[in-house]
ZAMARGU-4260 file (C-alpha; in steps of 0.2 Angstrom, whole numbers, plus 5000, padded with zeros to 4 digits):
<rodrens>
0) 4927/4995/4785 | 4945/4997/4787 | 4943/4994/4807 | 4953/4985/4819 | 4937/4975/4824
5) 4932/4973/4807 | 4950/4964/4800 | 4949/4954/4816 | 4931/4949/4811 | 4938/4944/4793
10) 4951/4935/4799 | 4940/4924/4810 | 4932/4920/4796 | 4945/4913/4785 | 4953/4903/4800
15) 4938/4893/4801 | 4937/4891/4781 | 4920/4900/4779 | 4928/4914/4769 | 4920/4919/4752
20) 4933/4930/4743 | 4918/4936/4733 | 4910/4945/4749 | 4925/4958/4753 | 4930/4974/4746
25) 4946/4978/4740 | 4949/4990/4754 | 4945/4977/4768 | 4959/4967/4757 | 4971/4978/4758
30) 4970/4980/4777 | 4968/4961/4778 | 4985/4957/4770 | 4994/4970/4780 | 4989/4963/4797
35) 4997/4953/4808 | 4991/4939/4801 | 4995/4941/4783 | 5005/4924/4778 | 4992/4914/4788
40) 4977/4924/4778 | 4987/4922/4762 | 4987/4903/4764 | 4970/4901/4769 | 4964/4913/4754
45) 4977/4905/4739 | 4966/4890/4737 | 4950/4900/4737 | 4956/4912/4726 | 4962/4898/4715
50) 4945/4895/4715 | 4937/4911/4711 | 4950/4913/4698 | 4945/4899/4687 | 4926/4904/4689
55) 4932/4919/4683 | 4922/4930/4697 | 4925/4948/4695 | 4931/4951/4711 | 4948/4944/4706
60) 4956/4959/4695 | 4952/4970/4712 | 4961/4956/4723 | 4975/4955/4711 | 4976/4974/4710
65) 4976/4977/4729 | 4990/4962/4733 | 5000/4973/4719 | 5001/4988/4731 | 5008/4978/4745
70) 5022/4984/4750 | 5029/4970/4761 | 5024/4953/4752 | 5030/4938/4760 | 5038/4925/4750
75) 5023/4912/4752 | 5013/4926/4739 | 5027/4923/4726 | 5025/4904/4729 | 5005/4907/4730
80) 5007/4920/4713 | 5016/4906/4703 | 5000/4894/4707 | 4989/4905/4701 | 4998/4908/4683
85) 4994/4889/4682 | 4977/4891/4684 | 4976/4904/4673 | 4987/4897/4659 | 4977/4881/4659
90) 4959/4891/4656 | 4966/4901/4643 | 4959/4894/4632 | 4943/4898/4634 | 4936/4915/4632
95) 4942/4928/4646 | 4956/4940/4648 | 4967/4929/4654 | 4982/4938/4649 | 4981/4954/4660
100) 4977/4940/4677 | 4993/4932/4672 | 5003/4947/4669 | 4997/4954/4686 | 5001/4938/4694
105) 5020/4941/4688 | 5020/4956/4695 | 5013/4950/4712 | 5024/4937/4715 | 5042/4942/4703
110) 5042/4963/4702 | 5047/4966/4721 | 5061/4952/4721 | 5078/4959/4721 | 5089/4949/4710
115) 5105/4950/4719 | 5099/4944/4735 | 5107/4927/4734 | 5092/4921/4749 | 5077/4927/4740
120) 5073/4910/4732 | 5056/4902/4733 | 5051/4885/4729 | 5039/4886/4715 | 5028/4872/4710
125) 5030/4868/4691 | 5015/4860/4682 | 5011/4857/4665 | 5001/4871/4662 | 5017/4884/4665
130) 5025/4883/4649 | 5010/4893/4641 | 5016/4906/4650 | 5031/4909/4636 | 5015/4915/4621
135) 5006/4924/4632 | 5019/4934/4642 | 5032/4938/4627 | 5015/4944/4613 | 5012/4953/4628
140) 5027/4964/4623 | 5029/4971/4639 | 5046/4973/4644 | 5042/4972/4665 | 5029/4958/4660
145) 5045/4948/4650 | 5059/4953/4664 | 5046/4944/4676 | 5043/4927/4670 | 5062/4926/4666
150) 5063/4929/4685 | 5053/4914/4691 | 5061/4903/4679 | 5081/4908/4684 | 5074/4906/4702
155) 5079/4887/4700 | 5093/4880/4691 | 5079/4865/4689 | 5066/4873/4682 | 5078/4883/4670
160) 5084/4869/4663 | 5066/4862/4660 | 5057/4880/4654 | 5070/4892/4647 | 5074/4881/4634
165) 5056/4887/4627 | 5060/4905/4625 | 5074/4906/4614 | 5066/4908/4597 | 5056/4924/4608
170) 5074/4929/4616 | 5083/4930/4599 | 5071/4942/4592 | 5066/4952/4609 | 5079/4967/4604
175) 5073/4969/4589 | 5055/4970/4595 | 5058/4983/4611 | 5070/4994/4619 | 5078/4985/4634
180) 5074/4990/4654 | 5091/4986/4663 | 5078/4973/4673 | 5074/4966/4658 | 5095/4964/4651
185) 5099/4958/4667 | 5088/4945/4665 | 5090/4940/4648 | 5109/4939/4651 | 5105/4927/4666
190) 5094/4917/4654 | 5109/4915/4640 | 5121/4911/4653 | 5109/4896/4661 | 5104/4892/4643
195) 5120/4890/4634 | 5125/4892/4617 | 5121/4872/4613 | 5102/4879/4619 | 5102/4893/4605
200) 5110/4880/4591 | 5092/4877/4585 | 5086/4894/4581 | 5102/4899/4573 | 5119/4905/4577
205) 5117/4921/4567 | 5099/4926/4577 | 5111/4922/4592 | 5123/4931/4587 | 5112/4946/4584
210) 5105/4944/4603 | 5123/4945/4608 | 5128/4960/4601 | 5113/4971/4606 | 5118/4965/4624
215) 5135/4968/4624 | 5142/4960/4639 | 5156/4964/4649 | 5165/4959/4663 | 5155/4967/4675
220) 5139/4960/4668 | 5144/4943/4673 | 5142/4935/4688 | 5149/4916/4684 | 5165/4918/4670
225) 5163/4902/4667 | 5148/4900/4660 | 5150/4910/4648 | 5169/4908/4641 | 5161/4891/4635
230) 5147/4901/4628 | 5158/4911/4617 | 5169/4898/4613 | 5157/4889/4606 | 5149/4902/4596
235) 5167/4904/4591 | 5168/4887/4584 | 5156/4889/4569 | 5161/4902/4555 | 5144/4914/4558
240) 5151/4917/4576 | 5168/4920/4569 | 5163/4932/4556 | 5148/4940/4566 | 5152/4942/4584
245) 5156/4958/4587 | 5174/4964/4593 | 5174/4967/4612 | 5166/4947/4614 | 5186/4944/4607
250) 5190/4955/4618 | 5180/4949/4633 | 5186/4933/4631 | 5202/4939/4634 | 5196/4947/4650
255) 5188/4929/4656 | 5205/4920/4651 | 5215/4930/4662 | 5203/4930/4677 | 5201/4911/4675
260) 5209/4902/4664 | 5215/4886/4673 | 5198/4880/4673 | 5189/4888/4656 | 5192/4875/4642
265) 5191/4857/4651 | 5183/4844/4637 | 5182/4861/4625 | 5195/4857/4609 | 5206/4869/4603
270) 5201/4873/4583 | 5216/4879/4571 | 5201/4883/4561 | 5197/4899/4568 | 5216/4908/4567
275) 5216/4900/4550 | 5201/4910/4546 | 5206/4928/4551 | 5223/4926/4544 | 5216/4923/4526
280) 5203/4938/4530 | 5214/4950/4537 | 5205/4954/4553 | 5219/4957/4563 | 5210/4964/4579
285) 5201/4949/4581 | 5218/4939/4577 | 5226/4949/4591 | 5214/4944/4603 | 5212/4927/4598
290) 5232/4926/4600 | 5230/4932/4617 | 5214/4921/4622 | 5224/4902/4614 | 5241/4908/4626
295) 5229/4909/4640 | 5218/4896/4638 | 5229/4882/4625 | 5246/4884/4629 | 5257/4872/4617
300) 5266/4865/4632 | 5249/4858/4638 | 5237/4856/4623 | 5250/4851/4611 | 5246/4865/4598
305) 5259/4866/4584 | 5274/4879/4589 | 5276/4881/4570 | 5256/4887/4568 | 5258/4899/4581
310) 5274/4906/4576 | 5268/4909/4556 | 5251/4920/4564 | 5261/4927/4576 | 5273/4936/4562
315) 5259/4939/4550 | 5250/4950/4566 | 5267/4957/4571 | 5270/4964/4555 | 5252/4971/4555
320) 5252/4976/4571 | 5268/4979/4579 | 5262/4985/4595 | 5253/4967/4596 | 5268/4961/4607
325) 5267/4972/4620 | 5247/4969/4621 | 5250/4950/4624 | 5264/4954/4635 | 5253/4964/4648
330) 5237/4950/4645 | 5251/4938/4650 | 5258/4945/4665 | 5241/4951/4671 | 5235/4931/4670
335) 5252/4925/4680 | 5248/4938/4693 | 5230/4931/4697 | 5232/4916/4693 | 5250/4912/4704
340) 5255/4902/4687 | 5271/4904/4677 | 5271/4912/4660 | 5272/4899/4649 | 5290/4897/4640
345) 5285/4893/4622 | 5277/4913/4625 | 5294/4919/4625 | 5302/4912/4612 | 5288/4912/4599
350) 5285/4928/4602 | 5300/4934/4602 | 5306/4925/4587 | 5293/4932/4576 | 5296/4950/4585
355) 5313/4949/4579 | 5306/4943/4559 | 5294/4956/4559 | 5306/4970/4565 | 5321/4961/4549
360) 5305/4964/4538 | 5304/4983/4540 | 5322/4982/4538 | 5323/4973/4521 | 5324/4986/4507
</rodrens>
């Protein structure tokens, strides 16, 4: 059945459109859609298959099963794949299980995708049956199942902006429901960055928050810095981010500031609010990173900051911490180095200012 006579037979067939995907085993499939031919079969079979899947014929789990075994899968099968979800989304309403055919569509057209390959981008047709996708795929609670829906919709900077937007009350409780895959993180974390922290305001900034923390970014999670310096500075600016968002998020910060500061904080305001608050609560880890993230990013000489504010928290974390200095020193020079900017004056002399207090303190009987 598997013949070279007999795939060429097939093949015949569906080139002059009397194919019936009905008539063929799932072994004569297989040989099919490794031939020569493959994208031209594909092609010629999506709309019939389309077809078939809507009447719900039983050939289709077979023919969904096969294409998953491919091992070469052109990208007109993702394209194809992503159709079909639609078909299925829109007859799931009616009785059927509807939610393995989606799921295996995923798979055929997301699970063989490598990520970082900047070039493996298909153009998916978005209709209005998609979003179903979202209640169907994340009650599915499969991590592979999840990781692959948020693959076709970061595909696209279009279609994120239109879809992911739908996921975030099922993103924010995700970690609490399974453990991660690292294909699953990496996908989640290129969701929050596409999504931003304005797209999370409606389920809550403590859920958020919570979704942060289990992901615990760094720097080498992160492909665009920034992205997501604007994310954590405006989880920053309300007082559950402040209180909640776990220390190495100050600290990364930090690390985005010095990497690439110059352009971080256009049209984002510096708020007193925030240094206000960790003084009066005593979290002087966070204080010292926040001191180090406003040099970087809100220099007085070009934000206008008060000196005096500065110098009073400044003092208060060098008497706390008196190896602070030497912390924002490095932070500092490590920023002049890779950006080719100067250090700004104001460092020096605040800094050394309330140094030289702090050190009269210890001092003073």
């Amino acid at each position: 059945m598997g013949s070279r006579n007999g795939v060429e037979e097939e093949v015949l067939k569906i080139q002059d459109k009397s194919y019936d995907p009905s008539s063929f085993s799932p072994t004569l499939l297989t040989a099919l859609f490794t031939s020569d031919h493959m994208e031209q079969i594909l092609r010629r079979l999506s709309g019939l298959i389309r077809s078939a899947i809507s009447a719900q014929r039983e050939v289709i789990p077979y023919v969904l099963r096969d294409l998953i075994e491919l091992e070469t899968r052109p990208m007109c099968l993702t394209e194809i794949a992503y159709d079909w979800c639609s078909v299925i989304c829109e007859k799931s309403q009616s009785p059927g299980d509807w939610e393995s055919l989606l799921l295996a569509s995923l798979e055929i057209g997301f699970r063989h995708l490598d990520p970082r390959e900047p070039y493996a981008v298909p153009t998916l047709a978005h209709t209005e049956h998609h979003p179903k996708m979202v209640d169907i795929v994340f009650k599915s609670q499969k991590s592979e199942a999840i990781a692959d829906l948020l693959h076709a919709w970061t595909t696209s900077r279009t279609l994120a902006l239109a879809l992911l937007g739908t996921c975030t009350e099922h993103l924010v409780c995700l970690h609490s429901l399974m453990p991660f895959s690292s294909r699953l993180r990496q996908f989640v974390l290129h969701s929050v960055e596409l999504i931003g922290y304005e797209g999370f305001e409606g389920v809550g900034v403590e859920r958020f928050v919570g979704l942060l923390n289990h992901l615990h970014v760094t720097v080498q999670d992160i492909n665009r810095l920034c992205p997501w310096a604007r994310l954590l500075l405006g989880t920053l600016q309300t007082s559950e981010g402040t209180q909640l968002l776990s220390h190495w998020y100050w600290e990364l910060l930090v690390e985005l500031g010095v990497l690439y500061s110059p352009w971080l904080v256009d049209n984002i305001t510096y708020n007193p609010q925030i240094m206000t608050f960790l003084t009066e609560a005593q979290e002087w880890s966070k204080l010292e990173y926040w001191m180090g993230a406003v040099w970087l990013l809100w220099p007085p000489e070009a934000d206008g900051i008060r000196e005096e504010d500065l110098g009073r928290s400044i003092l208060l974390l060098f008497r706390q911490r008196p190896g602070a200095f030497q912390k924002l020193e490095q932070w500092m020079e490590r920023w002049s180095q890779t950006n080719n900017m100067n250090i700004p004056e104001s460092f020096q002399r605040i800094c050394k200012q309330a140094q030289e207090a702090a050190q009269r303190d210890t001092h003073t009987p």
